[in-house]
C-alpha positions as CSV (number, residue, x, y, z in Angstrom):
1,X,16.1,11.1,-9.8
2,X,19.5,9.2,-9.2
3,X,20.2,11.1,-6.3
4,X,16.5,9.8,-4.9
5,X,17.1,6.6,-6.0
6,X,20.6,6.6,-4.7
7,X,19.4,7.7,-0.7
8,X,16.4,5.3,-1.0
9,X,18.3,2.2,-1.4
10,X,21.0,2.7,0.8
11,X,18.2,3.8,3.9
12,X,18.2,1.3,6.5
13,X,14.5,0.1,6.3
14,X,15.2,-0.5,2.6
15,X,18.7,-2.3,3.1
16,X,17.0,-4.4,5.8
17,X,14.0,-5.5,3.3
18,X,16.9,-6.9,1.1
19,X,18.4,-8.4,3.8
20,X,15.2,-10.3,4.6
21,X,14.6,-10.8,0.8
22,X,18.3,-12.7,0.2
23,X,17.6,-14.7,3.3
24,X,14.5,-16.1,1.9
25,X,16.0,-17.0,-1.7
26,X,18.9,-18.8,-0.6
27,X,16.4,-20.6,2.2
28,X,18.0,-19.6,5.3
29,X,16.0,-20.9,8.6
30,X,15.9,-16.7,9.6
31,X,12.9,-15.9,10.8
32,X,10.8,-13.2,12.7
33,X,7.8,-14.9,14.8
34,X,5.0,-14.3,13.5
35,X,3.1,-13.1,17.2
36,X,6.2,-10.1,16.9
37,X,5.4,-9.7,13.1
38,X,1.8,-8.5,13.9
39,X,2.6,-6.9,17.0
40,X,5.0,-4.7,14.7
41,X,2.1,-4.2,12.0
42,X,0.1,-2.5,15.0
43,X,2.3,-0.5,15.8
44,X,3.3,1.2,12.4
45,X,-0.4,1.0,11.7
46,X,-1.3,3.3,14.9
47,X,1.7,5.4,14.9
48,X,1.0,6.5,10.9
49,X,-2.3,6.8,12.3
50,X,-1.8,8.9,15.1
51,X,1.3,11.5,13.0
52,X,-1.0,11.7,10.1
53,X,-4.4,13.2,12.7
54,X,-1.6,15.6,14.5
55,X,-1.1,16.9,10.9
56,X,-4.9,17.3,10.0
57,X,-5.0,19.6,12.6
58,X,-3.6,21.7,11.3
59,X,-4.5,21.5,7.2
60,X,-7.0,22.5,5.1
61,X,-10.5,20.5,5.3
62,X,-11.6,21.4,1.3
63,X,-8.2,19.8,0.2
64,X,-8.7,16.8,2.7
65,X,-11.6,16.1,1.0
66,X,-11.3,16.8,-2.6
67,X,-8.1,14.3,-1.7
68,X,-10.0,11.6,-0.5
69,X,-12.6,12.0,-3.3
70,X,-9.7,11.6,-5.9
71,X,-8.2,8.1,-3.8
72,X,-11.8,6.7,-3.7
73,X,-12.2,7.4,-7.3
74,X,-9.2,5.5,-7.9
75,X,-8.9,2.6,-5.9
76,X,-12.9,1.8,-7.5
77,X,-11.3,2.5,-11.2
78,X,-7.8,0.8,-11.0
79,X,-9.3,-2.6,-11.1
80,X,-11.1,-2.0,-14.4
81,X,-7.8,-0.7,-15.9
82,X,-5.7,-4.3,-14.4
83,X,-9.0,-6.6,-15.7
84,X,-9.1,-5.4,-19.2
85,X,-4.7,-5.9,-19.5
86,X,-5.0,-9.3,-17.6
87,X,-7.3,-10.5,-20.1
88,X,-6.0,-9.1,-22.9
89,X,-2.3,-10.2,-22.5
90,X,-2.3,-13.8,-20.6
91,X,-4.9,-16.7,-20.1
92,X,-6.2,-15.5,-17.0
93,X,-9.5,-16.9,-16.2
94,X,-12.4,-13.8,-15.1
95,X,-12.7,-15.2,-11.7
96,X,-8.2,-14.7,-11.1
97,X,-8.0,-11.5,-13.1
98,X,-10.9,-9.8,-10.6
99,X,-9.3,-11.3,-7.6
100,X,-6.1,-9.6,-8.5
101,X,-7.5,-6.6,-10.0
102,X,-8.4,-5.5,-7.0
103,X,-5.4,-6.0,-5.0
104,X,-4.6,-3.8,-7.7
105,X,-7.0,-0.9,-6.8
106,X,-6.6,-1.2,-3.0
107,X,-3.5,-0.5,-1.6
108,X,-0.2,-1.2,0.7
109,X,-0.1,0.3,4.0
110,X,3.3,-0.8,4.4
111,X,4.6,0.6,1.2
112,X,2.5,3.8,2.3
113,X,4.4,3.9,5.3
114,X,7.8,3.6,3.5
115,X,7.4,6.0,1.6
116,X,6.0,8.6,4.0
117,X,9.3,8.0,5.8
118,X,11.1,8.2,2.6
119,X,9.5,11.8,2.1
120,X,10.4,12.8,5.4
121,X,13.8,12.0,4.7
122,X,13.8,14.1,2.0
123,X,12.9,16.8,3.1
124,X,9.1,16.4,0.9
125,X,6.7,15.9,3.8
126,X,3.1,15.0,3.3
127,X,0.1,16.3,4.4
128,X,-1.5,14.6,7.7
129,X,-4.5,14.3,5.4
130,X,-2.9,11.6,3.5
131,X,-3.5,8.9,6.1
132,X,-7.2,9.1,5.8
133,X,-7.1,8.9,1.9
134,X,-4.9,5.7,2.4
135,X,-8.0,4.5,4.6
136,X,-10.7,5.3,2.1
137,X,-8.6,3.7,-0.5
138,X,-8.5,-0.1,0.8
139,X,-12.6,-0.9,0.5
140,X,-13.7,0.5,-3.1
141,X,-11.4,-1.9,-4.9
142,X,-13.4,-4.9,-3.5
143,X,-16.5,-4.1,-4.7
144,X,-14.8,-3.5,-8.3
145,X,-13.5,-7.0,-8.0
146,X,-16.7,-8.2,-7.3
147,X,-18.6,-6.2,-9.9
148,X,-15.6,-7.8,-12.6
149,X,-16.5,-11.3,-11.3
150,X,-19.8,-11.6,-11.0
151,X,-22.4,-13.0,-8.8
152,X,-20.5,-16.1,-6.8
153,X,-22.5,-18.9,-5.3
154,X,-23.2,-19.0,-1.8
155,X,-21.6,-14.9,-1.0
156,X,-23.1,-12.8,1.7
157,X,-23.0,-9.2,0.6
158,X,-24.0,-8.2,3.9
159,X,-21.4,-9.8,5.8
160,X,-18.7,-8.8,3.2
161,X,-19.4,-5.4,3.6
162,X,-19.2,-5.5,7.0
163,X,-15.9,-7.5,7.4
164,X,-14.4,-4.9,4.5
165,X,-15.8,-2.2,6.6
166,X,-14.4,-3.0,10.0
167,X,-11.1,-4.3,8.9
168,X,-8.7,-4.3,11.9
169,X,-6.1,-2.7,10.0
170,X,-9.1,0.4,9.0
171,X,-10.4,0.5,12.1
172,X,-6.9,1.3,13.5
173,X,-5.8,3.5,11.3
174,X,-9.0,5.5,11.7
175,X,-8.8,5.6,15.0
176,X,-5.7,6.4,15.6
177,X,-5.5,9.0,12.9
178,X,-9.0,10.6,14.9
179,X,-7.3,10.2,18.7
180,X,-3.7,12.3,16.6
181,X,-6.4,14.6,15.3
182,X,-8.0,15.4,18.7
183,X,-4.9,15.9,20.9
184,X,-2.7,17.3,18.3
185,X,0.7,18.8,19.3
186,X,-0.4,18.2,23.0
187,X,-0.6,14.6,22.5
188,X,2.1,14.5,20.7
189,X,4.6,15.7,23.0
190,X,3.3,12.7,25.5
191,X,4.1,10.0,23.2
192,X,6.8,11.3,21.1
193,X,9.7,8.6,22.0
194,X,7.5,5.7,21.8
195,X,5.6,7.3,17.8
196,X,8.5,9.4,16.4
197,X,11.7,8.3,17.6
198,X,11.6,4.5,17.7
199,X,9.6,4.5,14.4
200,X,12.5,3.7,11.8
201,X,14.4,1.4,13.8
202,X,10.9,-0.6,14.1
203,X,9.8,-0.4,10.3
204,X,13.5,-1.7,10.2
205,X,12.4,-4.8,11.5
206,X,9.5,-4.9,10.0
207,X,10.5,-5.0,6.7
208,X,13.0,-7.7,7.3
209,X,9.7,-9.8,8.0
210,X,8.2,-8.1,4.8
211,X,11.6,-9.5,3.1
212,X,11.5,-12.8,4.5
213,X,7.7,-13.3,3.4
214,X,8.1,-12.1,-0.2
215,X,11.1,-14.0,-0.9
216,X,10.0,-17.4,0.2
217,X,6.6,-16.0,-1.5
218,X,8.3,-16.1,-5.2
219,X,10.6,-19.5,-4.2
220,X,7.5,-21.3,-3.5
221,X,5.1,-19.9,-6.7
222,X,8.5,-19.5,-8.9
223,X,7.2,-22.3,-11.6
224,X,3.1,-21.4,-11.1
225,X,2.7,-18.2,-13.0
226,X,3.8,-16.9,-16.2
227,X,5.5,-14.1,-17.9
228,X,2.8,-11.9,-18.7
229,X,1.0,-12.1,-14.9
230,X,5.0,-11.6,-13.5
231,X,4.6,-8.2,-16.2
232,X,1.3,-7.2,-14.8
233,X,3.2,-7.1,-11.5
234,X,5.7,-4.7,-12.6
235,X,4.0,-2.1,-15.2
236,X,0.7,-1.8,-13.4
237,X,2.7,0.0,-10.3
238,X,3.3,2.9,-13.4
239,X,0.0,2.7,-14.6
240,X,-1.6,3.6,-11.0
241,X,1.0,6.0,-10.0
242,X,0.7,8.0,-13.8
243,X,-3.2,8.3,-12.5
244,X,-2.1,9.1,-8.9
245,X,-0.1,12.0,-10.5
246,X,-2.7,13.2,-12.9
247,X,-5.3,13.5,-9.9
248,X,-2.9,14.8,-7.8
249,X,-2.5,17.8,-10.7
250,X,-5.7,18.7,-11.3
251,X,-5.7,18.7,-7.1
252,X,-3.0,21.2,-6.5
253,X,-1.3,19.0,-4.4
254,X,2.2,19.6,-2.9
255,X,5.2,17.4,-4.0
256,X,5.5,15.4,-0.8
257,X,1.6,14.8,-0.9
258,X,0.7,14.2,-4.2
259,X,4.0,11.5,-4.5
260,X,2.3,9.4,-1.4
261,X,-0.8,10.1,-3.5
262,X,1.0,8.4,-6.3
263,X,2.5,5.4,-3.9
264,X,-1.1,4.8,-2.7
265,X,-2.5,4.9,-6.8
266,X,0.6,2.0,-7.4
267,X,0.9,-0.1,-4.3
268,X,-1.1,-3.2,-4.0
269,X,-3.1,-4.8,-0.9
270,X,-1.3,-8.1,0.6
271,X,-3.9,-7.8,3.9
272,X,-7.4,-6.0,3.4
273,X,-8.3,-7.6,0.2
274,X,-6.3,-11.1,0.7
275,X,-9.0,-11.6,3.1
276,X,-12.0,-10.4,1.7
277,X,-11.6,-12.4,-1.6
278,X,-11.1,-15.2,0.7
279,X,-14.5,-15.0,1.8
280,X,-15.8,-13.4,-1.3
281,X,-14.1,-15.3,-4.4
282,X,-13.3,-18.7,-2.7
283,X,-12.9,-19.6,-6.3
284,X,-9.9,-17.7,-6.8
285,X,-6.3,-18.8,-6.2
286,X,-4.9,-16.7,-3.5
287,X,-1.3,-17.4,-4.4
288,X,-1.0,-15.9,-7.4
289,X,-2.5,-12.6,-6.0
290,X,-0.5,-12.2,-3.1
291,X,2.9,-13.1,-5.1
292,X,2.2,-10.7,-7.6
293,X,1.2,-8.1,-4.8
294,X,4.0,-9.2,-2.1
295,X,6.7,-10.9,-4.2
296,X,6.8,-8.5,-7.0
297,X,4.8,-5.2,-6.7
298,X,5.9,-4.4,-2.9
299,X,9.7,-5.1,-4.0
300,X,9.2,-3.0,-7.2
301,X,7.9,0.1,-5.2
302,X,10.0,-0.1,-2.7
303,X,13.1,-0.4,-4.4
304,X,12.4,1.9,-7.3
305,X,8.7,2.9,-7.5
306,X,8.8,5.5,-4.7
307,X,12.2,7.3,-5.8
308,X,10.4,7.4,-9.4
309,X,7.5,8.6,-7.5
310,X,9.2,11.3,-5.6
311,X,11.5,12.9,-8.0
312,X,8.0,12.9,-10.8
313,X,6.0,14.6,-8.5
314,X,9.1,17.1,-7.5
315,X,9.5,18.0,-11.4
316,X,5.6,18.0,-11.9
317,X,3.8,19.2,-8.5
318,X,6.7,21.5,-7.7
319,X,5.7,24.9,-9.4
């Protein structure tokens, strides 16, 4: 596990995050405009996308799908498990706790992303199959939330489904994971400098961004939330990724598959579900969600979540 640990933190992507991260704390005027920070997220998001559907074609359809069964189940149950601790152990009104819940049960692209490249580095490759469970994991966590908050005045359950269902960021990833799955090697071959070899040096620069944004994240909200939120931010990570690995088990998954399986179970969303509880739970105070999810969470998995994740799943999923 050291020696995971060890080669995670020293990577460049991960170096770079820090980079970004000290920048923000000691408010340096460093930034990465914001039209270049989404043009990057489209980017990453298609070319995951478009790797993962080169993989499906050549993997097994019955795991595919008893693995996207297991991440639906998942992302819907996760928020149940973060409501009940949230209201157990801090002061956290019903209409917070669901908002955050189910940033909670959704998930981090970006830290999906990391740590696919992570198990490439090591040698742990996932299955292309992978990227359509992180897909079907971003929407069933809404509808938890809004189960654990009840009916709000003036919501739209039409319109929030649709908005959760066409999410740019799933609509993307779908697609590009289906155009991957269709050309396979073929298409690979005719965009393999812009996909494959540029893709570190750009998730490089993307998590400087991601650095930037959680740092200045946690200066602003440093005095707004308390102990026992900032400990929901760090122990819930574990909680999801224990259940990522016992699904994973009871799977058969390989190593490098069932640790992303793990990433996805413990990440947190900072996009899909920012948005929807916008519209959904205007009630709800968005900052301390997407600190907890971007200033804590993301930093937690990134730096020590995924090397945990990886060397579990090696000792457990290995044989």
């Amino acid at each position: 596990m050291f020696d995971l640990a060890t080669a995670n933190l020293i990577s460049p992507p991960i170096l770079f995050f820090a980079l970004g991260l000290a920048a923000a704390l000691v408010r340096s005027d460093l930034v990465v405009p914001e039209a270049v920070a989404k043009s990057l997220s489209i980017y990453l998001i298609m070319a995951i996308g478009f790797k993962g559907g080169v993989e499906m074609a050549s993997s097994s359809l019955s795991v595919a799908a008893l693995a996207i069964g297991a991440g639906i189940v998942l992302s819907f149950a996760i928020p149940f498990i973060s409501f009940a601790l949230l209201r157990a152990t801090s002061k956290t009104d019903r209409t917070n706790a669901a908002a955050i819940a189910a940033h909670y049960g959704s998930i981090s692209i970006v830290t999906f992303i990391a740590a696919s490249d992570a198990g490439a580095a090591l040698g742990l490759a996932a299955a292309g199959f992978m990227v359509a469970v992180a897909a079907a994991m971003e929407a069933p966590a809404i509808f938890s939330g809004l189960m654990l908050a009840g009916k709000q005045d003036g919501q739209s359950n039409k319109e929030l489904v649709r908005d959760v269902a066409f999410n740019g960021s799933i609509v993307l990833l779908i697609g590009a994971f289906a155009i991957g799955w269709a050309t396979g090697e073929t298409g690979q071959q005719v965009v393999q400098p812009f996909f494959y070899d540029i893709f570190r040096g750009v998730l490089c620069l993307f998590l400087l961004d991601m650095g930037l944004v959680a740092g200045r994240g946690l200066v602003r909200q440093a005095g707004d939330i308390r102990l026992p939120v900032i400990l929901h931010g760090l122990y819930m990570p574990l909680i999801g990724a224990a259940l990522g690995l016992i699904a994973a088990m009871l799977i058969g998954m390989e190593p490098g598959s069932g640790a992303l399986l793990m990433t996805l179970a413990a990440s947190a969303s900072y996009i899909a579900v920012p948005a929807a509880m916008r519209l959904a739970l205007p009630k709800a105070k968005p900052a301390i969600s997407l600190t907890l999810s971007l200033g804590i969470t993301f930093p937690f998995n990134l730096i020590f979540g995924i090397p945990l994740y990886y060397a579990v799943a090696g000792q457990m999923l290995g044989g």
